[in-house]
SEDOMI-581652 format. One record per residue (C-alpha): residue in one letter; x negated, y negated, z negated. Coordinates in pm, whole numbers, padded with zeros to 5 digits, always signed. Layout:
aXYZ;...
END
This chain:
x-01138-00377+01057;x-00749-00361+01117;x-00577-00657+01156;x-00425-00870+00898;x-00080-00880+00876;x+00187-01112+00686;x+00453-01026+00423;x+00673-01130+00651;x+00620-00842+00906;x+00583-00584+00623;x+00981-00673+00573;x+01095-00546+00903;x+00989-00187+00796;x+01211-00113+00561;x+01356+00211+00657;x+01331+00620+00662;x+01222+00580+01059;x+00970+00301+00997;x+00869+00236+00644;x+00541+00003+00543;x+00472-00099+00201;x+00183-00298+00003;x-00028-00156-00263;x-00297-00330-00363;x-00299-00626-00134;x-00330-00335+00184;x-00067-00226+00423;x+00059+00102+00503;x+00263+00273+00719;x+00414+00546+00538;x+00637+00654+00778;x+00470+00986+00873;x+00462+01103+00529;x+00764+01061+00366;x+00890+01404+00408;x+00589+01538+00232;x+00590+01283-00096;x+00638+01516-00368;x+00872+01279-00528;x+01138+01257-00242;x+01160+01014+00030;x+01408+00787-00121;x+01156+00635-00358;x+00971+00539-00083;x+01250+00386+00109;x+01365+00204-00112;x+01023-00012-00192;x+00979-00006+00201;x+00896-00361+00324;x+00773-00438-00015;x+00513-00487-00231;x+00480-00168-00397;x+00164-00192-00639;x+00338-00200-00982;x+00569+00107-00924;x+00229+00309-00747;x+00004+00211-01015;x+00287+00284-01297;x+00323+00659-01174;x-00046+00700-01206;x-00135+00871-00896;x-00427+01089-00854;x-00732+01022-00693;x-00667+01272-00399;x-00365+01036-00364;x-00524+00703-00380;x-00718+00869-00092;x-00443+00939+00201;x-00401+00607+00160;x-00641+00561+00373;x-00470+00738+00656;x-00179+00491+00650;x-00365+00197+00632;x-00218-00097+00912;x-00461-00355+00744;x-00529-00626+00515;x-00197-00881+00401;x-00289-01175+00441;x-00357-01420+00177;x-00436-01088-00076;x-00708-01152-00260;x-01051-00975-00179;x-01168-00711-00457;x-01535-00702-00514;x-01786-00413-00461;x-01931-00213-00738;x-01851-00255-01064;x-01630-00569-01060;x-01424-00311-00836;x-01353-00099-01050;x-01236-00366-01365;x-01006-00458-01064;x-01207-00794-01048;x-01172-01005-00746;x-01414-01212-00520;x-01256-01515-00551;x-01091-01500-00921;
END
């Protein structure tokens, strides 16, 4: 498993030539793909080095989306809270709620 990382390092990439955001208590490192986001680039810069769950979630991204995620992932924030497996999962229930 990658690395935790803090919110605190997630702020230094906050630009077109390094840009990491949070979605869903996970790090990425969309740098790499924000010439191909099919809503521009500048979206994405301008949540870089933030915490960008609501405005993700609010778009309602498809599930072919949700999964390049996985390509950017850095790691785990730390301190986000761990979601459960299974069912609990998918009501967005969490391990330690």
């Amino acid at each position: 498993m990658a690395a935790e990382v803090s919110f605190d390092e997630v702020k230094k990439h906050n630009t077109a030539k390094d840009c990491w955001m949070i979605i869903s208590g996970k790090v990425y490192d969309i740098t790499k793909f924000l010439d191909q986001h099919p809503g521009g680039e500048e979206i994405l810069v301008e949540l870089g080095g933030q915490d960008a769950t609501e405005a993700f979630d609010d778009i309602g991204h498809s599930s072919d989306a949700r999964k390049m995620l996985v390509d950017y992932l850095v790691g785990p924030l730390i301190g986000a809270p761990v979601k459960a497996e299974g069912a609990e999962a998918d009501k967005g229930g969490c391990v330690i709620c």
